[in-house]
N, C-alpha and C positions, 0 to 999 in steps of 0.2 A: 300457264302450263309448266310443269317442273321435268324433272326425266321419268320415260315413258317404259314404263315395268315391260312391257310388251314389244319391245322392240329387240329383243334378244333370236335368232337368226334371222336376221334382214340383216339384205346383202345393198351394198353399194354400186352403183356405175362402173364398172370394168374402166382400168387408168393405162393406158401405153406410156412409157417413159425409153425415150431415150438418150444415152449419155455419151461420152468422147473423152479422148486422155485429157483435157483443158477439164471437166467435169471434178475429174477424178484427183486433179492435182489441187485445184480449188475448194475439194472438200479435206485432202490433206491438212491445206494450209490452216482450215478452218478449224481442226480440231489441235493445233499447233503442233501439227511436224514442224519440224525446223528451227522451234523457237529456241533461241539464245546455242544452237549448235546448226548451222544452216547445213553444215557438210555431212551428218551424221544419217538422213532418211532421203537420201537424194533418191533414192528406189523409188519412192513414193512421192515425190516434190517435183522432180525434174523427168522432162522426158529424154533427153538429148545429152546425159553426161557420161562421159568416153569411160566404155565399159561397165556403163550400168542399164539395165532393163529395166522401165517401167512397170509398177507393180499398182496395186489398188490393196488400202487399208480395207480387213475384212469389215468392220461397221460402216462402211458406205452400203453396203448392203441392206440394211437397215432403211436409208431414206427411196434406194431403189426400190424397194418394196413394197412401200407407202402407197395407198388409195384412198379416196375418196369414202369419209366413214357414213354409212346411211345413218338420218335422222334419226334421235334418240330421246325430244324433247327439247322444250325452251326455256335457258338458263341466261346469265350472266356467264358470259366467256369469260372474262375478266377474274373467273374463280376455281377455273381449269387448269390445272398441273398435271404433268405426266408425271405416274405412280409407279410404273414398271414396267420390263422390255424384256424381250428372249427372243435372240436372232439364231435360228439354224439356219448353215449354210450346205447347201446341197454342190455345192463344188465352190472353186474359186473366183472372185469376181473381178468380169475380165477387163479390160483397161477400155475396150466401148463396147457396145451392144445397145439391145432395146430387151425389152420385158412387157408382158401384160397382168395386171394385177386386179382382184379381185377383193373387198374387205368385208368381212360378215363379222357381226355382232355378236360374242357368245356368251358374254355374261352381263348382268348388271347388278349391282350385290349393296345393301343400306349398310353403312359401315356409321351409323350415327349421327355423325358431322358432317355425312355427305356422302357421298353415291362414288362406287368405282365399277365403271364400265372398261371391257375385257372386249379386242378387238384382234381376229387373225386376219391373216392374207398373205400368200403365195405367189410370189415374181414368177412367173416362165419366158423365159427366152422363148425368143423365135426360134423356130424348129421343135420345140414341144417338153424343152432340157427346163429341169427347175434349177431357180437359182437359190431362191434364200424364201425361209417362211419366216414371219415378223408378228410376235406376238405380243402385242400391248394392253396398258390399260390406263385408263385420265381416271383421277380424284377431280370433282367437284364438288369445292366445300360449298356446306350449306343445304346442297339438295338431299341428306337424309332423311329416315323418317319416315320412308314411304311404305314398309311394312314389308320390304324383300326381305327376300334371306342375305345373312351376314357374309358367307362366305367362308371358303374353305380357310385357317390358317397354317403356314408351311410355318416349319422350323428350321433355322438356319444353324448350325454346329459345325464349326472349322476345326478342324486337327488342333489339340489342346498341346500347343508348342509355337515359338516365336516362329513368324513370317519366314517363308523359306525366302521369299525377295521383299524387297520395300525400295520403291525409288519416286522418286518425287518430281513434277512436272511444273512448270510455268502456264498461269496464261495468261492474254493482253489484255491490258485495258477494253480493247478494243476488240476483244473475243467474236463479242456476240456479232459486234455489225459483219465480222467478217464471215462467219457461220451460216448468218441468213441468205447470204448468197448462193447456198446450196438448196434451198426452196421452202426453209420453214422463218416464212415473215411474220409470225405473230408476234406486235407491238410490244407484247409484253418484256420483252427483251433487249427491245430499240426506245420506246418512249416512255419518258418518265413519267406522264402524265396517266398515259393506259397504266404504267405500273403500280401508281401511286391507288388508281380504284380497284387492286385487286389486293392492296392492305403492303403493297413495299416501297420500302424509301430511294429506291433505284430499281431499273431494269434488272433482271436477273439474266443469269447466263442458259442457255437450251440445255435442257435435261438431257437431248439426245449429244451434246457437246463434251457434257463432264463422261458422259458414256464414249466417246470417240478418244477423248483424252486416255482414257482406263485400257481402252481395245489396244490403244498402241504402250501402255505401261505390260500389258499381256502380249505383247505380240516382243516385247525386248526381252524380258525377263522368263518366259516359260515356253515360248515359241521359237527363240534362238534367231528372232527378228524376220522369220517364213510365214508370211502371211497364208500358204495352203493348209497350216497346223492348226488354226483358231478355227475350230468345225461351229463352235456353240457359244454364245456368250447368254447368260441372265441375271437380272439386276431389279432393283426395288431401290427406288429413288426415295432419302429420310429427308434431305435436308435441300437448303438452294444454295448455290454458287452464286457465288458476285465476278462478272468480269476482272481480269487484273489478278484474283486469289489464285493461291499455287497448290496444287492436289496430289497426297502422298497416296498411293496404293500399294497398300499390302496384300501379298498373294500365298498360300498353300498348297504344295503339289502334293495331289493323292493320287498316283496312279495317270489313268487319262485324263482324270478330273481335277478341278483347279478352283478352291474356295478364295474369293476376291473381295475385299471391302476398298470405299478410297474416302480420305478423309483431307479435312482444314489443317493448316497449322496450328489452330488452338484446339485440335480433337475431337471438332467437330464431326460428324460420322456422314456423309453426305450420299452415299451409296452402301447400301448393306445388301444380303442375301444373293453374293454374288456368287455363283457359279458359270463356272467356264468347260467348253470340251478339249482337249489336246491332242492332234493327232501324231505318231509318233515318238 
C-alpha cells in the first residue's frame, strides 16, 4: 500500500501536552540560544538571572501544537522530510501551561517524485484560550504518481532591494542530539545508519531546528528581541542542514509583513518562501 488518496479530512486522536519553564528553556537551548554568547538570551535560557523574566521563544509553539497525524498509507518512513510549516500564534506562549490538540488531514497532492500531505491543528489551553494553529506538510519521495492533483503553486517575491537585516547563527555539532529532547526522536537525525537508508551520508539536522534557529534570527533583527511581536511565521524547507553548519538569514521589512530566506555558507538556499507577521 502506498499513500492513501482518501484520507484527506481524517482527523487524529486528540493529544494533551503539558510543559514547564525547564521545557521551555530546553527547547531554547535546542534551537541554540546561547551559543557562543551565553549572556546575550538569558530571557529565554535562564529562569533565575537578577532582573530578568523568563520568556518562551514564539516557535516552541510549533512543537506544543503537534498531534498525533491520522493514517495516511504505508511508506518507508525513512523517505519523509518535512516540506513546510506556518505557525499562527493566537497570543504569547506562556512559560507552562497544558493544551489540547487536534490534527486533521487536508491535503494530499502527487508532486511526481512523491506525495506532499498538508496537516492542520489547533493548541487550546485549558480554559477554552487558543494558543497557536500549526500548519504543515511531509514530502515523501518516491510515493508519486498516484494520479492526485498537483497542487496549488505560491509565488514567493521579496522586495527587489538588499536585505534590510542578515545576521548569521551557529550550530553544534551536536545540534540535533540536543533538539530531540524536546520530543521529535526520529532516527533520522540521531543514527547514521536510519540516515544512510534514506539516501544521506550523516544524520541531518530537524527541519523544525533550522526553523527555530530563523524564529530567533526574526525575533533579534525585526522584533527588537519581543517575542509578543512574532504573530506569524511560514516557510518551505529547499535544502537539509548538517549539524555543526552555521545559517545566515536574511530578512525584508514590508510593513507588518516580513519576507525571510536562510541559507549555508556556500549559498546554499536551505529555507525559502518565508514569510513572517510583526506586530507593532
Amino acid at each position: 500500500m502506498a499513500v492513501d488518496p482518501n484520507a484527506v479530512g481524517r482527523e487524529g486522536e486528540p493529544r494533551t501536552r503539558s510543559w514547564d519553564s525547564k521545557d521551555a528553556l530546553l527547547y531554547a537551548v535546542g534551537v541554540g540560544a546561547g551559543l557562543g554568547a551565553p549572556a546575550e538570551e538569558l530571557q529565554f535560557t535562564t529562569e533565575n538571572s537578577d532582573g530578568v523574566e523568563q520568556r518562551v521563544l514564539p516557535t516552541f509553539a510549533v512543537l506544543l501544537s503537534q498531534a498525533p497525524t491520522p493514517g495516511f498509507g504505508d511508506f518507508d518512513r525513512s523517505m519523509l522530510v518535512h516540506a513546510e510549516q506556518h505557525l499562527e500564534l493566537h497570543r504569547p506562549v506562556p512559560v507552562e501551561g497544558t493544551v489540547t490538540t487536534t490534527a486533521r488531514i487536508t491535503g494530499l497532492h502527487d508532486k511526481g517524485s512523491g506525495a506532499l500531505v498538508s496537516v492542520e491543528a489547533t493548541a487550546v489551553l485549558d480554559g477554552g484560550e487558543r494558543l497557536a494553529t500549526n500548519r504543515s506538510a511531509v514530502f515523501i519521495r518516491g510515493e508519486g504518481g498516484f494520479g492526485g492533483e498537483r497542487g496549488p503553486k505560491e509565488t514567493w517575491t521579496p522586495p527587489d532591494r538588499a536585505p534590510d537585516h542578515t545576521v548569521t547563527y551557529a550550530t553544534r555539532p551536536e545540534q540535533a542530539l540536543i533538539y530531540r529532547l524536546s520530543g521529535d526522536r526520529n532516527p533520522l537525525h540521531s543514527d547514521p545508519a536510519f540516515a544512510a537508508k534514506g539516501g544521506f551520508d550523516t544524520p541531518i539536522l530537524h527541519g523544525l531546528c533550522t526553523y527555530g534557529v530563523t524564529g530567533r534570527a526574526l525575533l533579534a533583527t525585526v522584533c527588537g528581541g519581543d517575542p509578543d511581536r512574532l504573530t506569524a511565521m511560514s516557510c518551505r524547507f529547499s535544502s537539509t542542514v548538517l549539524p555543526g553548519q552555521s545559517l545566515t538569514v536574511d530578512a525584508w521589512r514590508d510593513g507588518a509583513d516580513v519576507w525571510f530566506r536562510t541559507r549555508l555558507d556556500d549559498g546554499t538556499v536551505v529555507i525559502d518562501h518565508g514569510r513572517a507577521s510583526v506586530a507593532g
